[in-house]
Structures are given as structure tokens and as C-alpha cells.
VEXTOR-683120 format. One record per residue (C-alpha): residue number from 1; residue in three letters; x, y, z. Coordinates in Angstrom, 2 decimals. Example, Ala and Ser with C-alpha at 12.3 -4.5 7.8 and 13.67 -1.06 7.14 Angstrom:
// residues 2
+-----+-----+---------+---------+---------+
!   i !  aa !    east !   north !      up !
+-----+-----+---------+---------+---------+
!   1 ! ALA !   12.30 !   -4.50 !    7.80 !
!   2 ! SER !   13.67 !   -1.06 !    7.14 !
+-----+-----+---------+---------+---------+
***
This chain:
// residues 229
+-----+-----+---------+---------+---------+
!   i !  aa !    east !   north !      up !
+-----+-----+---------+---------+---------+
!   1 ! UNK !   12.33 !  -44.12 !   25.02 !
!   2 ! UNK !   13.36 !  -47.44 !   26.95 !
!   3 ! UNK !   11.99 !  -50.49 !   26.90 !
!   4 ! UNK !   12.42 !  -53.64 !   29.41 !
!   5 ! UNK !   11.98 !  -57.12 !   27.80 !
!   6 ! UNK !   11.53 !  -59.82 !   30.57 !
!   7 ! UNK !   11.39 !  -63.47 !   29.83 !
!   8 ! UNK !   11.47 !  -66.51 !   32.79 !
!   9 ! UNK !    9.51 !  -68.95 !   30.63 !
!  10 ! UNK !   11.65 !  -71.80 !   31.52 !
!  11 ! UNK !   14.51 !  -72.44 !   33.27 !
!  12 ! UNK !   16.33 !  -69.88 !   30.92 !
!  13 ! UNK !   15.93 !  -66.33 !   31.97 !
!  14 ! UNK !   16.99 !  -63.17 !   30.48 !
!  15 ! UNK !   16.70 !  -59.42 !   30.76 !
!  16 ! UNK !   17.64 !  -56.39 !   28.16 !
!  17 ! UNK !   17.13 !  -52.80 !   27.56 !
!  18 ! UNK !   16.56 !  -51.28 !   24.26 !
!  19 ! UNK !   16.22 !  -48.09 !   22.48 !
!  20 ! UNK !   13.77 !  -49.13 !   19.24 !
!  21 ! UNK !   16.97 !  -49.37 !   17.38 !
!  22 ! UNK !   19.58 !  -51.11 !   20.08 !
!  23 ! UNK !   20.15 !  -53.79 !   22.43 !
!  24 ! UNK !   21.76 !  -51.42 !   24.83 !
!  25 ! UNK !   22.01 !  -54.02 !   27.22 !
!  26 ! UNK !   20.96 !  -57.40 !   28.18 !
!  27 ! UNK !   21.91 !  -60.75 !   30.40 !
!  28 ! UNK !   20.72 !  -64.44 !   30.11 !
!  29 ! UNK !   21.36 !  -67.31 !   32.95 !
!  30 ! UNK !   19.78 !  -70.78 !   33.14 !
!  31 ! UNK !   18.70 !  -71.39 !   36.77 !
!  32 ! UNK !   16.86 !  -74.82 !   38.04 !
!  33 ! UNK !   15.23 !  -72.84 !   40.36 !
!  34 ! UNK !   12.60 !  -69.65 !   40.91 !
!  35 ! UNK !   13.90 !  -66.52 !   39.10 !
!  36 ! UNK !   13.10 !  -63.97 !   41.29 !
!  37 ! UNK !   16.69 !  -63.56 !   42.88 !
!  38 ! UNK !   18.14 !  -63.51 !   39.00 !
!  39 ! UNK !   15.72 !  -61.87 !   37.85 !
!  40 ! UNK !   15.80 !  -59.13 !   40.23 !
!  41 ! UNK !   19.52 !  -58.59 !   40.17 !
!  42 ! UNK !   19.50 !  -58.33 !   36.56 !
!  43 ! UNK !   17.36 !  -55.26 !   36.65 !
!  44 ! UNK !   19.52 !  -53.94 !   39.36 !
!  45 ! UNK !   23.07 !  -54.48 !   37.24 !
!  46 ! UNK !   21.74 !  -53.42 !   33.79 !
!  47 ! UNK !   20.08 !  -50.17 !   35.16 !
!  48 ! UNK !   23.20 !  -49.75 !   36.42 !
!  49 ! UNK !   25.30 !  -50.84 !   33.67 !
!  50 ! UNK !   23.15 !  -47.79 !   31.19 !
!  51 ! UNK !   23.06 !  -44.92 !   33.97 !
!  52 ! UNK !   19.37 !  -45.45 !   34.09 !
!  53 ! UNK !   16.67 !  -46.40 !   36.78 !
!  54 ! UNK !   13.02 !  -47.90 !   37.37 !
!  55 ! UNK !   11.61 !  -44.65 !   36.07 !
!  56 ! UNK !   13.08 !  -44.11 !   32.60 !
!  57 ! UNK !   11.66 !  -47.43 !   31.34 !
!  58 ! UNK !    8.64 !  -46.31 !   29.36 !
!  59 ! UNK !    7.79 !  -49.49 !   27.81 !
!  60 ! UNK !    7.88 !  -53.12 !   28.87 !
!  61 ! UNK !    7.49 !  -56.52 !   27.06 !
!  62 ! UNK !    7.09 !  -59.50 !   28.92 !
!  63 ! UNK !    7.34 !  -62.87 !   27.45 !
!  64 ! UNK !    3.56 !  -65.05 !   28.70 !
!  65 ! UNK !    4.09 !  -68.44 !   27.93 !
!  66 ! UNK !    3.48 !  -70.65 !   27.90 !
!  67 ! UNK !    6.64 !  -72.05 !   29.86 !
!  68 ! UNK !    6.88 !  -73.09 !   33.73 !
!  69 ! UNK !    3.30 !  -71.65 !   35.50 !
!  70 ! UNK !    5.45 !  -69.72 !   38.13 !
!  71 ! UNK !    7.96 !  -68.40 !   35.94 !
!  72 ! UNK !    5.62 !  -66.97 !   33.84 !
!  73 ! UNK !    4.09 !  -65.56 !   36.41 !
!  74 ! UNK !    7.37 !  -63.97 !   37.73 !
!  75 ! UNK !    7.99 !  -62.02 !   34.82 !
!  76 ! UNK !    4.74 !  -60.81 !   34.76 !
!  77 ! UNK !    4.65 !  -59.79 !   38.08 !
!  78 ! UNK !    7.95 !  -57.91 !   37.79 !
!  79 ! UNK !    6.44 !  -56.34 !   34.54 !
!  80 ! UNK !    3.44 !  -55.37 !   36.57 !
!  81 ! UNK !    5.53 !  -54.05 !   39.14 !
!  82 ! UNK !    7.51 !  -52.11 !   36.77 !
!  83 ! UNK !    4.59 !  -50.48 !   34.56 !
!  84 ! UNK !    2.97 !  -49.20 !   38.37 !
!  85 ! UNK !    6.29 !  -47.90 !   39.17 !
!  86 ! UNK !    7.21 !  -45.96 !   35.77 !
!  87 ! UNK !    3.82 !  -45.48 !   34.26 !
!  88 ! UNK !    5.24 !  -47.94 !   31.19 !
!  89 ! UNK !    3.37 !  -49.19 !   28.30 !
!  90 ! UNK !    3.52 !  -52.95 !   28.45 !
!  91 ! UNK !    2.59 !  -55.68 !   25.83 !
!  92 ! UNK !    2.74 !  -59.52 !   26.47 !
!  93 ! UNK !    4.55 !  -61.56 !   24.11 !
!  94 ! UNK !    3.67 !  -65.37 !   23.48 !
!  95 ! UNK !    7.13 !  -67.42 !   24.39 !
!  96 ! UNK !    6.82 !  -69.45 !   21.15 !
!  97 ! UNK !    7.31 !  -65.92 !   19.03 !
!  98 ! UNK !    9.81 !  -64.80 !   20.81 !
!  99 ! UNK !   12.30 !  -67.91 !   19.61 !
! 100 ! UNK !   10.75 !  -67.93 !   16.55 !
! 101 ! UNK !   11.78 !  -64.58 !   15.90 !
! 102 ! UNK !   15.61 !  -65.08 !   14.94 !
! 103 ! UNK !   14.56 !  -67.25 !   11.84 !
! 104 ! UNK !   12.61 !  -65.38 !   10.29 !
! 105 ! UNK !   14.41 !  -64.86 !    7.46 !
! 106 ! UNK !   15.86 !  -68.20 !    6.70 !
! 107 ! UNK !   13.75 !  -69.17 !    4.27 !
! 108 ! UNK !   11.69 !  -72.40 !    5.38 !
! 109 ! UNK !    9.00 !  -72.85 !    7.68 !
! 110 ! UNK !   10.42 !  -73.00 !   11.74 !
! 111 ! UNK !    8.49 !  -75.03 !   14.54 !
! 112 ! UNK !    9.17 !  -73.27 !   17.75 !
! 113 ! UNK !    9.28 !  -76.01 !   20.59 !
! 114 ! UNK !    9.72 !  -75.78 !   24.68 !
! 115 ! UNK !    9.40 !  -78.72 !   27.05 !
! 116 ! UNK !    5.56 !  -79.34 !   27.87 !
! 117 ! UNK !    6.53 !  -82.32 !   30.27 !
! 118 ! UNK !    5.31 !  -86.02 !   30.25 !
! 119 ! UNK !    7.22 !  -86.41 !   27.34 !
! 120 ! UNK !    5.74 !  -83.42 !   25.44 !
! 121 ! UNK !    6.18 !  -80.24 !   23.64 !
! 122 ! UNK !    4.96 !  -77.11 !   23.18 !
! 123 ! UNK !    5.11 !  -75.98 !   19.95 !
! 124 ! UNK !    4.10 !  -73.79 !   16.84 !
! 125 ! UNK !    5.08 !  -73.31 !   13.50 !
! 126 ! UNK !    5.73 !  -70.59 !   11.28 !
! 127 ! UNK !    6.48 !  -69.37 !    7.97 !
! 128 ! UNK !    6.77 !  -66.36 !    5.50 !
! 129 ! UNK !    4.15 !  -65.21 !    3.55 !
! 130 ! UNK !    3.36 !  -63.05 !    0.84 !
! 131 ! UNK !    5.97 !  -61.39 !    2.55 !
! 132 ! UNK !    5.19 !  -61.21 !    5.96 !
! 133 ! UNK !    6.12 !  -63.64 !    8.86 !
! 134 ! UNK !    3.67 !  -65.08 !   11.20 !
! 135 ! UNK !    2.39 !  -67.59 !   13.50 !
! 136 ! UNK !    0.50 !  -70.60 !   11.37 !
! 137 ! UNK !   -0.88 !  -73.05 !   13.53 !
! 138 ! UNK !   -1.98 !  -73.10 !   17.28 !
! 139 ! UNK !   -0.12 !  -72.97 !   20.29 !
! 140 ! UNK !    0.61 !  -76.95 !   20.51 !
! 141 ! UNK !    0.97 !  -79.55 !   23.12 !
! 142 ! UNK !    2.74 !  -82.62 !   21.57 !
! 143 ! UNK !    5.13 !  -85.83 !   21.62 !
! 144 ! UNK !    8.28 !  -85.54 !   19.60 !
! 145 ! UNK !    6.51 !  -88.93 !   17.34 !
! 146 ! UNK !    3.17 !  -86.64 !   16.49 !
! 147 ! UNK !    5.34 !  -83.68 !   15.74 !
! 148 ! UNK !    7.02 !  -85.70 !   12.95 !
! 149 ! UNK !    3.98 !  -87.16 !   11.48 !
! 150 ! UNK !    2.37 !  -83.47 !   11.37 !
! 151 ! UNK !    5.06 !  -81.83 !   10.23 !
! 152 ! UNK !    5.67 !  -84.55 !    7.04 !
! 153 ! UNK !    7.55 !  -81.83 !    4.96 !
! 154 ! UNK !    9.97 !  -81.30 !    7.59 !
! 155 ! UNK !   11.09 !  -77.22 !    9.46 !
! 156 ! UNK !   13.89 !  -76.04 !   11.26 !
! 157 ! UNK !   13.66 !  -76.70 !   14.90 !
! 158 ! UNK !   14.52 !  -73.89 !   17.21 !
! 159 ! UNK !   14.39 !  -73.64 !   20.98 !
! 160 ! UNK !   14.47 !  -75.97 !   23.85 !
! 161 ! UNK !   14.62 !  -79.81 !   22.37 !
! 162 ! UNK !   15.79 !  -83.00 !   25.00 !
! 163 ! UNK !   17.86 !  -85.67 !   23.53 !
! 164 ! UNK !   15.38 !  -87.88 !   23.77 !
! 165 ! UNK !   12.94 !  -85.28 !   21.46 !
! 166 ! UNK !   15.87 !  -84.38 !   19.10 !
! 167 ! UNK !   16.54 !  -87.87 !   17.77 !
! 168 ! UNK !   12.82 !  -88.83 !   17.61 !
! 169 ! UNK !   12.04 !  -85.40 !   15.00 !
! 170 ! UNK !   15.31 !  -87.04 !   13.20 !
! 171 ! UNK !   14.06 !  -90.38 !   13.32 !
! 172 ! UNK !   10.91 !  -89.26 !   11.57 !
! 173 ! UNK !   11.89 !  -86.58 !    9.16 !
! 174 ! UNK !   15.51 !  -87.56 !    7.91 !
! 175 ! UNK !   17.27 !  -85.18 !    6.50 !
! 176 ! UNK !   13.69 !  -82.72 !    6.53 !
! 177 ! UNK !   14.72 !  -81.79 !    9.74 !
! 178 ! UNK !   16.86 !  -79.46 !   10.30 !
! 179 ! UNK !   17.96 !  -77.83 !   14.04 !
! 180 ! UNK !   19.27 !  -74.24 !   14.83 !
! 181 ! UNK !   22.56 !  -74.69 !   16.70 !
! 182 ! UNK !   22.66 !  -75.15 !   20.09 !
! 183 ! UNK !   24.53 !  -72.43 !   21.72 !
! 184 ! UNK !   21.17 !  -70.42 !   20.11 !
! 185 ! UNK !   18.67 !  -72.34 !   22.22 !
! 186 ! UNK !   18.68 !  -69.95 !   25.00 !
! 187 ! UNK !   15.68 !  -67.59 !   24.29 !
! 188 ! UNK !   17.75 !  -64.08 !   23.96 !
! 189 ! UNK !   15.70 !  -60.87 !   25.79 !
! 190 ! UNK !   16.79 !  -58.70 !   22.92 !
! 191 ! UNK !   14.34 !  -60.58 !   20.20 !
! 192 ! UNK !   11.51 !  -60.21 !   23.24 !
! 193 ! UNK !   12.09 !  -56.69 !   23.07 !
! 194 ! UNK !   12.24 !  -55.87 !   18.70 !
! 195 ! UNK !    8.46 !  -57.66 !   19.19 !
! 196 ! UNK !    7.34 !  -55.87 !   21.83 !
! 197 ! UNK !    8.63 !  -52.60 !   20.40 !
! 198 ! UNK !    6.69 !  -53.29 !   16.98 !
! 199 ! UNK !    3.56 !  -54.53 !   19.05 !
! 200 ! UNK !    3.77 !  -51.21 !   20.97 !
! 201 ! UNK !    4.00 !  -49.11 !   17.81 !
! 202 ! UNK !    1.88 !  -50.35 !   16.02 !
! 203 ! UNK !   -0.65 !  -49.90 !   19.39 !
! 204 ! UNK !   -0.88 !  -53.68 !   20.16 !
! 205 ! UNK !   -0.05 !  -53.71 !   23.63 !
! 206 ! UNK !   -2.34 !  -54.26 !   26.73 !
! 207 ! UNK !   -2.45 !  -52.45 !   30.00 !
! 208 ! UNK !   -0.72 !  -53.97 !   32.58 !
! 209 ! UNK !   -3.50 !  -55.38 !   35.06 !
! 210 ! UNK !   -4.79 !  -57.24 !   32.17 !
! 211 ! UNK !   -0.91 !  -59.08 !   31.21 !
! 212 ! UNK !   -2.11 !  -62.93 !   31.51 !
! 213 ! UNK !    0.01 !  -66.30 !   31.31 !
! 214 ! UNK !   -0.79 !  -68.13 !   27.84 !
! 215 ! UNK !   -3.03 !  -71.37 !   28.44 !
! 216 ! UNK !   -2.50 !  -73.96 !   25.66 !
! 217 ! UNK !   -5.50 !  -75.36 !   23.94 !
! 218 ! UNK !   -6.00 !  -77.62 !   21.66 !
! 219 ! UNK !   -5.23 !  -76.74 !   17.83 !
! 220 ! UNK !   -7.89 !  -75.89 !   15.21 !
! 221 ! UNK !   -5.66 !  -74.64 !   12.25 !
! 222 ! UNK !   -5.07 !  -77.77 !    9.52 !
! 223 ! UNK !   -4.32 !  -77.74 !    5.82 !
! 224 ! UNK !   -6.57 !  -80.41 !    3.51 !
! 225 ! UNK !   -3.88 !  -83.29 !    4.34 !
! 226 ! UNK !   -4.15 !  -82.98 !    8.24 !
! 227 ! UNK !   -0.59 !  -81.77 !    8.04 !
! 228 ! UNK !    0.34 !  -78.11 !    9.88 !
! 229 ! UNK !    0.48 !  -75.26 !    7.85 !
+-----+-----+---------+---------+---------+
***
């Protein structure tokens, strides 16, 4: 089996194919513009690159925000346009997991961040336990300044931080925040496509004509303190 992971949450893009157990192959580009020419030609050069086409995809995740309204839409669109074409499976997968997913093993909690604009961020936080990793708050819209004062025992930071952002979290935490590096900023395909894969298995996906962009609401999860969890 072959799955497609698509992701054009933001002005990074990427694309990959993978067997359940590889990446067998995948591309990433930043773009300040629409992705459907990228996009598009992606498909067309790793098809090519594997000796596969359209039709031997079977699955296909698809990464749903939230991000940029029209990319979002893009890669669910091409997703869309994929599962009619192939008969795929396809599962949406929240754009906050997918750069989340790297860390998951180092040990602290990790607050997964994209640009919201106005001077905001999305954001949500997670954490291991008892064992098993997993999203702990809401999907959040905040400034760099609340962010800090929420997250008052500090996290690793990982994904898409401006300047501007960056030095407020380390204005307010210290030395209790800590960032992944930044050639790992750009969200890679391949972690869209181990989640997807699981979600699939495990029969979490959704049919394609239902595959929605994420709209952010306010949070709801708190621990005793008002601080995240």
C-alpha cells in the first residue's frame, strides 16, 4: 500500500510517499505564493521518481490547519482530487500534530506554534503520558506575551516562530524555553504521513467529501492554576 501525505498549511509546502514503514520519497519548498503550481509538480516528479502513478496511492493524509485559509484548502482539494481518482482512504491531520510529531520523545512538554497574524500564534501543547503522547490543550490563538504567562513552566518550541515571537517566549521564560533548531522548522510530509498511516489503521480516517479546514476556537482545557496542561 501507498500513501500520499500533503501539507500547504503555510507558506511551507511539502509532499511524500510512504510504504507504512518508509519515506520512499518526499520534497519540501517554501513559496510566498499559492501552491498549486508546487504542489502539483511535486506529485508529478515523485510519482515519477518511485515508478508509480495517481492510481497506486491507496491512502492519503492531508494536513487541515489551521494555516493560510487557501492553502489549506489546496491540499485538500488535491487530496479530494486524488481519493476520486484512486479510490484512496484519506484522513485529515490537524497542522499543529503534524510538527509536534518529531518531539515526541524528547522528554518535556512541546508547544506547537504557526503564525496566526496580527501579532499572533497558533498554538498547542503537548506532552507524554502514562506513556502515550497527545494533544493537551486546545487549538490556540495567541500573542507571544500570553504564551509565556500560560506556559509558566516553560516547553520546547517547535515550528514556525518570527523574531519578534522568539525573543518575547525568551523574554518571559528564561532559560524554560527551549527552541528546536531551525533548519527543523519546515513541517516535513514524512511525519504527516506516520500519523495518517496510524489514524488509517487504527480506522480513524474520514471519507473524502467530508475532509474540512480546522477553525480555531477558543480554548476550554486549564489545569487548577490557569496554566496549560
Amino acid at each position: 500500500m501507498t500513501l500520499m501525505a500533503i501539507d500547504t498549511s503555510t507558506s511551507w509546502g511539502s509532499l511524500a510517499l510512504y510504504d507504512g514503514t518508509t519515506v520512499l520519497a518526499e520534497e519540501t519548498w517554501h513559496l510566498q505564493r499559492r501552491h498549486d503550481d508546487a504542489l502539483f509538480g511535486a506529485v508529478e516528479r515523485l510519482l515519477a521518481l518511485t515508478g508509480l502513478t495517481v492510481r497506486d496511492v491507496d491512502r492519503v493524509a492531508v494536513a487541515i490547519g489551521p494555516g493560510s485559509f487557501t492553502g489549506v484548502r489546496i491540499a485538500i482539494a488535491a487530496a479530494q482530487g486524488i481519493a476520486r481518482g484512486s479510490g484512496a482512504a484519506t484522513c485529515g491531520v490537524e497542522t499543529l500534530d503534524v510538527i509536534a510529531h518529531p518531539w515526541s520523545g524528547c522528554g518535556r512538554r512541546v508547544c506547537a506554534t504557526l503564525p496566526a497574524g496580527r501579532g499572533e500564534l497558533y498554538a498547542a501543547i503537548y506532552r507524554r503520558t502514562g506513556g502515550r503522547w497527545s494533544r493537551t490543550s486546545a487549538i490556540l490563538v495567541r500573542s507571544a506575551a500570553a504564551l509565556a504567562r500560560e506556559l509558566a513552566a516553560g516547553a520546547l518550541f517547535a515550528g514556525e516562530l518570527d523574531d519578534a515571537s522568539r525573543a518575547t517566549l525568551e523574554a518571559g521564560l528564561g532559560e524554560r524555553a527551549a527552541f528546536v533548531p531551525r533548519s527543523a522548522v519546515p513541517r516535513r510530509a514524512g511525519h504527516l504521513a506516520e500519523i495518517g498511516w496510524q489514524r488509517l489503521e487504527a480506522g480513524a480516517g474520514s471519507p473524502a467529501e467530508a475532509l474540512e479546514p480546522v477553525y480555531v476556537r477558543p480554548p476550554s482545557i486549564r489545569g487548577p492554576s490557569g496554566e496549560l496542561v
